[in-house]
N, C-alpha and C positions, 0 to 999 in steps of 0.2 A: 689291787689286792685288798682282800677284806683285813689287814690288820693294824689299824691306827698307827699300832708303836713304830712301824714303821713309818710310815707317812710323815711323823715329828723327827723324821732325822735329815729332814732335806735342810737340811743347816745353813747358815746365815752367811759362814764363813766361805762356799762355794761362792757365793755372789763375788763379794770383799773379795778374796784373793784372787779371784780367775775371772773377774767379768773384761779384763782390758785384753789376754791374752781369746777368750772366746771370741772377741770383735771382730778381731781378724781370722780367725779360725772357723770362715762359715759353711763351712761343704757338710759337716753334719747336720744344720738345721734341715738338708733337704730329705732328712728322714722321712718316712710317711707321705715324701709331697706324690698327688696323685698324677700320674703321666699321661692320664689320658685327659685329652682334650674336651673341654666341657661344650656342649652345644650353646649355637649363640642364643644369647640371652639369658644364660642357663650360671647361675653359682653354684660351686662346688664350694662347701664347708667343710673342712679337716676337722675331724675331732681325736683327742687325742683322750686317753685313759692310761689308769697306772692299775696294767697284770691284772686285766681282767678277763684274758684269753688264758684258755681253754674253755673254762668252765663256764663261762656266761657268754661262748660267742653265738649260739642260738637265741637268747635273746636278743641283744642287739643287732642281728642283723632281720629279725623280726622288725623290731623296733624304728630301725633305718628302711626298711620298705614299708611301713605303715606312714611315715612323716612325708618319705618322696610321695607315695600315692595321695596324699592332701597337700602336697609342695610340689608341680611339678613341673615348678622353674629353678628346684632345689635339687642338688648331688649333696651326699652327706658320703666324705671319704673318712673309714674308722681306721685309726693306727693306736693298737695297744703297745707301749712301750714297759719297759721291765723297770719294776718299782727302782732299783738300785740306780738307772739310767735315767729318770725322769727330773733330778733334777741338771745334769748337764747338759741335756737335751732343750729344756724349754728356755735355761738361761743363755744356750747358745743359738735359738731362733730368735728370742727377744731383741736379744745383744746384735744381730744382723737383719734385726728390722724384718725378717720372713718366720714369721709364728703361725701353727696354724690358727685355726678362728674360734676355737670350743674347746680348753682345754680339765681338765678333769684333777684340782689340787687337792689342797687342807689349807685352811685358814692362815694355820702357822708360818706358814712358807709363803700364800699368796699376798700373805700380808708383805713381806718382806720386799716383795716388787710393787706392790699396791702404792707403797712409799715412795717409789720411784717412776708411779704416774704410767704402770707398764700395763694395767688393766681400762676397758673401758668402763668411763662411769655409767652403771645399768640404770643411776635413777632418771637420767636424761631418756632413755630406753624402755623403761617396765611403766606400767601404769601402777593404781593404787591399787584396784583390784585385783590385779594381779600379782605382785605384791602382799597384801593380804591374805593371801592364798594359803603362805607359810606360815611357821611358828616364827613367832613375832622373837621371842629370846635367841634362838638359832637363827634368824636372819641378821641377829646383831652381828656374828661371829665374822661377818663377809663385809663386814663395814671398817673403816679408819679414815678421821678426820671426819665424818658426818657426812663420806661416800660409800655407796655402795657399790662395791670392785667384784659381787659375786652372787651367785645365785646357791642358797644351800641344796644339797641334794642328799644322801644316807646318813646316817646317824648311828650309833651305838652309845650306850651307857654303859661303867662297870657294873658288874656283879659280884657277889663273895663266892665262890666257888669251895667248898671246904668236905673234908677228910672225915666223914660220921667215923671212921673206927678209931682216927687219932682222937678223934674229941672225946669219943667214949672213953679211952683208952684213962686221960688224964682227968677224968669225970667233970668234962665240960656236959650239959647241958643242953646250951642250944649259943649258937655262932656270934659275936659281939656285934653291935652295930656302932660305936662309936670309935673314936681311935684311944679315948682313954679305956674304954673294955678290953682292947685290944692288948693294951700292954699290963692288965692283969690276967688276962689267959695268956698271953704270951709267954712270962714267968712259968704257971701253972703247967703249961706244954709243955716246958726245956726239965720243968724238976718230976714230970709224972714219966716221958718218954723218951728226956736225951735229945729231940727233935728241934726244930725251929719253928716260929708258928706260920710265919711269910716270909718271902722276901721283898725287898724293893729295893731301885736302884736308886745310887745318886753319882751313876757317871753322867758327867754334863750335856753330852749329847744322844742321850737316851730318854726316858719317857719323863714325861712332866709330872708323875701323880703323885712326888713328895712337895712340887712346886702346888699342885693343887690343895694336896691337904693343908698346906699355908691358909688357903680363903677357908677353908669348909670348916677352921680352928679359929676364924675371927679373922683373920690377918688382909690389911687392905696392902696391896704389893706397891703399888706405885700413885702418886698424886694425881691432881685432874691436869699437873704443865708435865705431866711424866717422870716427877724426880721419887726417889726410893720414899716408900712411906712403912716400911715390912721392918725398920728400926725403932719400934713400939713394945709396950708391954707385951702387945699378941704377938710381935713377933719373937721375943726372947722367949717365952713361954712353947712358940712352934719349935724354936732351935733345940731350948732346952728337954724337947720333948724326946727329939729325934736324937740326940748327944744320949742322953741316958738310958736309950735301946739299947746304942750297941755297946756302950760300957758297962754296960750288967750282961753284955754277953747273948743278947736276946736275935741280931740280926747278923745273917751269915758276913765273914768279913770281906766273901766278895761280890756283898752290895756298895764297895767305892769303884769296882771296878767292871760286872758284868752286866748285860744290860737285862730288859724284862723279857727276854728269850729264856733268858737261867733261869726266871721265876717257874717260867711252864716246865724247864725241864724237872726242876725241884718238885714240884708238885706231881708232876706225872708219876715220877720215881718213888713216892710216899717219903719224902723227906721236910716234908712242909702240910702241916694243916689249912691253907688257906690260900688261896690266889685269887686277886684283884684282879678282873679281866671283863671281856666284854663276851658275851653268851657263844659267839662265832669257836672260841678255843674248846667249847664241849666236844664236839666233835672229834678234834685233835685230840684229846686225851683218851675219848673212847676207841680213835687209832691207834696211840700210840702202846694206850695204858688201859685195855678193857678193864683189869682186875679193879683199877684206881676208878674209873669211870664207874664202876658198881657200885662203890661207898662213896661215891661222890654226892652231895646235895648243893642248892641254892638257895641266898638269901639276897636284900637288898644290897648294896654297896655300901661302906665303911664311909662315917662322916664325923664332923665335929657337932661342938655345940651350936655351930649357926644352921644344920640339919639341910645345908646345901648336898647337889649331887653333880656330879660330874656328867658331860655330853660330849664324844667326840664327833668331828664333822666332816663328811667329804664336800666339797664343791665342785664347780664347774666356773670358770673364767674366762671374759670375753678379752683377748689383747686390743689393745688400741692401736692394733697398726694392722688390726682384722683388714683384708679387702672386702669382705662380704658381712659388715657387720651388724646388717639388720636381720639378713638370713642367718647370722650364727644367733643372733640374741633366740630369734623364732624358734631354731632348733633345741637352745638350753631350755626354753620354758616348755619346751613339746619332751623332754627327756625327764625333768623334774615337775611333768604335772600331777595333780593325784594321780591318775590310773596306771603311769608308767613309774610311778612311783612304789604304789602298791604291791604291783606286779615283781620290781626287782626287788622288795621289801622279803618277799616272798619268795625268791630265787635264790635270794644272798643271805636269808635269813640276819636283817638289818633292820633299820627303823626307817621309816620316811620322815618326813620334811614337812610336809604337808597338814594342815590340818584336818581335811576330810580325809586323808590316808590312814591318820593313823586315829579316826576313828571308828575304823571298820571293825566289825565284829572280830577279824580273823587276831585283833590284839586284843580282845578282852575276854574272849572264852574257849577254855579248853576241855577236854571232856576230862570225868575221875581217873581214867587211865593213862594221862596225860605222859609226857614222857617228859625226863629233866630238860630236854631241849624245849619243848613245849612251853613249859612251865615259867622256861628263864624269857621265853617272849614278850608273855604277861608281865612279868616282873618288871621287864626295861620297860616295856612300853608306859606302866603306870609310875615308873621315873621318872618318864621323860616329862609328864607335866609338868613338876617342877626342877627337872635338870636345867642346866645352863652353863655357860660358857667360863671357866672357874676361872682363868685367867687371862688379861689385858690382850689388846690386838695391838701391838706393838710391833712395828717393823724391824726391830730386835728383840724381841723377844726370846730367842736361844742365849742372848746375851745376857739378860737377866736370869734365867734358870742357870748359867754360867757361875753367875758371881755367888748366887747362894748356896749351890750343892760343894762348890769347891772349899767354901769357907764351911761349909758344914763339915765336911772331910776331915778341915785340917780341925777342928772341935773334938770332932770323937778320936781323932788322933794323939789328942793330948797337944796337938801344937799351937792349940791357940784356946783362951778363955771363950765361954759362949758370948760375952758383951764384946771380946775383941771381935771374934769372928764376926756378930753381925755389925758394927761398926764398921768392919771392912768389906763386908759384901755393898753394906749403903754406899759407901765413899766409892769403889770402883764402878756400880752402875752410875751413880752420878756424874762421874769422870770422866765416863764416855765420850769417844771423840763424837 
């Protein structure tokens, strides 16, 4: 499914609490296994994706009879699983040693088994040229310890998505690009129209992007041995940033509680001037919300003073306990080459991966009539050259967004000083078992 936020909520904790009772529990790993018998000689590769049926099953099965016709000692068996099911599914084929050979993550989450040695290492696998082939910052994403556990594949950048009639409304101008802009039109919106200017969340297993705007405001999160380093001037500076939003009243109050689903619904509604999102939600608001989608424009994405930009990622993972694992690598770099990359760039209305992908003409020129979706193509795409990966590849990593939005919470709640709170976000990432 084309929407990141969710892809970040395959949480850390499904591992940890449930990997000893999935052990034993192996009859759902045979989801997707294929029953027919392969010819001798012949590998069949499982590949698995997350909710990308309906809408893209003509591509891929395109895609899958173009690689058997140059492979044809290779089966490619596709099982799309339902985002909400993907991550008890793949933990519980891991967990009973039968995974299939290709499977389709995000960073966040494959990192978390990366750490547990559940990926194959691809650099013993890919050449250099090959290799090369990608954007060198987004290849970082798929790395931990100084392996690489992944091959990048789509991309998205935020965008600002923002409300021309609210900004007219409170005689904005034109839309902020920093996050301290932000919080003087944010003011300027509540006192001209009653409204809010965005929302964002900081329930702990929801989207990362108040964890991101930590780096894009200065803030280095954690050391080179991994212990908290986000207890710094830049970090009390980020807390105290985000504490005095909502104490001046400026962020709805159930940003401690809803996730970035509520952001969309708030914007669609015209209750919000501004959502943070990635170009894919245009659409959706022109479903949901044509009237909102009229006065809707596009700018860059919202950043600090270090004028970083944010990249989310899909990948693709080869297990280490693949049967077929020279034929599954074949198949990942046959799925994430340029032209297959292109091609779903252009399906999915996404970014690729690639460098010769994405520098086709079809990401740098639009005609004068361009259409806001159009528009925001260009825009990511000229992000993406200096987008990058805003936070650490940590095999806990939900753990660390944990400890900061919880102690954030209790700050703008009055339950804790901003030096306490971050003092105790440092101490319990540290603490870590």
């Amino acid at each position: 499914m084309i929407q990141f936020r969710k892809f970040k909520q395959l949480a850390a904790w499904a591992f940890i609490g449930l990997l000893t009772s999935w052990m034993v529990s192996c009859s759902a790993a045979n989801v997707g296994t294929n029953t027919q018998q392969p010819a001798s000689g012949e590998a069949t590769v499982e590949f698995w994706t997350m909710q990308l049926q309906p809408q893209f099953t003509d591509y891929f099965q395109n895609l899958i009879t173009n690689f058997e016709a140059q492979n044809s000692s290779i089966k490619v068996n596709w099982v799309d699983i339902p985002w909400a099911a993907m991550e008890n599914k793949i933990l519980t084929a891991v967990s009973a040693n039968t995974p299939p050979d290709v499977v389709n993550l995000n960073p966040v989450f494959a990192s978390q088994l990366a750490g547990r040695n559940a990926w194959l290492d691809l650099d013993t696998k890919i050449s250099n040229e090959e290799r090369s082939s990608y954007l060198p910052n987004i290849w970082k994403a798929s790395t931990l310890n100084g392996k690489s556990f992944g091959l990048p594949w789509y991309l998205t950048t935020r965008l600002t998505i923002y409300n021309t009639d609210l900004l007219k409304q409170a005689g904005i101008t034109k839309p902020p690009a920093t996050f301290k802009e932000l919080a003087d039109v944010a003011q300027q919106i509540k006192d001209k129209t009653g409204k809010y200017a965005f929302f964002v969340t900081f329930a702990p297993q929801d989207s990362g992007e108040v964890l991101e705007s930590f780096v894009q405001m200065g803030v280095t999160l954690v050391n080179s041995e991994g212990k908290a380093a986000f207890n710094s001037p830049q970090g009390k500076a980020a807390f105290q940033y985000w504490v005095d939003l909502s104490k001046k009243g400026l962020l709805p109050k159930e940003s401690l509680t809803q996730g970035h689903r509520h952001a969309i619904d708030l914007y669609q509604s015209g209750q919000t001037a501004f959502l943070a999102s990635g170009p894919e939600f245009l659409k959706t608001i022109a479903t949901n919300s044509p009237q909102i989608a009229e006065v809707s424009a596009i700018a860059p994405q919202l950043t600090g003073d270090t004028g970083k930009k944010n990249v989310a990622v899909m990948n693709v993972v080869v297990p280490r306990a693949s049967k077929h694992p020279d034929a599954a690598v074949k198949f990942a770099l046959f799925l994430t080459n340029d032209e297959n990359q292109l091609a779903f760039a252009k399906e999915a209305n996404v970014l690729p991966s690639t460098i010769k992908a994405l520098g086709d003409s079809y990401f740098k020129n639009v005609p004068d009539t361009a259409t806001t979706v159009e528009k925001a193509r260009i825009i990511s795409a000229e992000q993406l050259q200096q987008a990058e990966i805003l936070t650490p590849t940590l095999k806990d990593s939900k753990r660390l967004q944990k400890a900061i939005y919880e102690n954030l919470q209790a700050a703008m709640l009055g339950q804790k000083t901003v030096d306490k709170a971050l003092e105790d976000a440092a101490q319990e990432w540290d603490s870590r078992a």
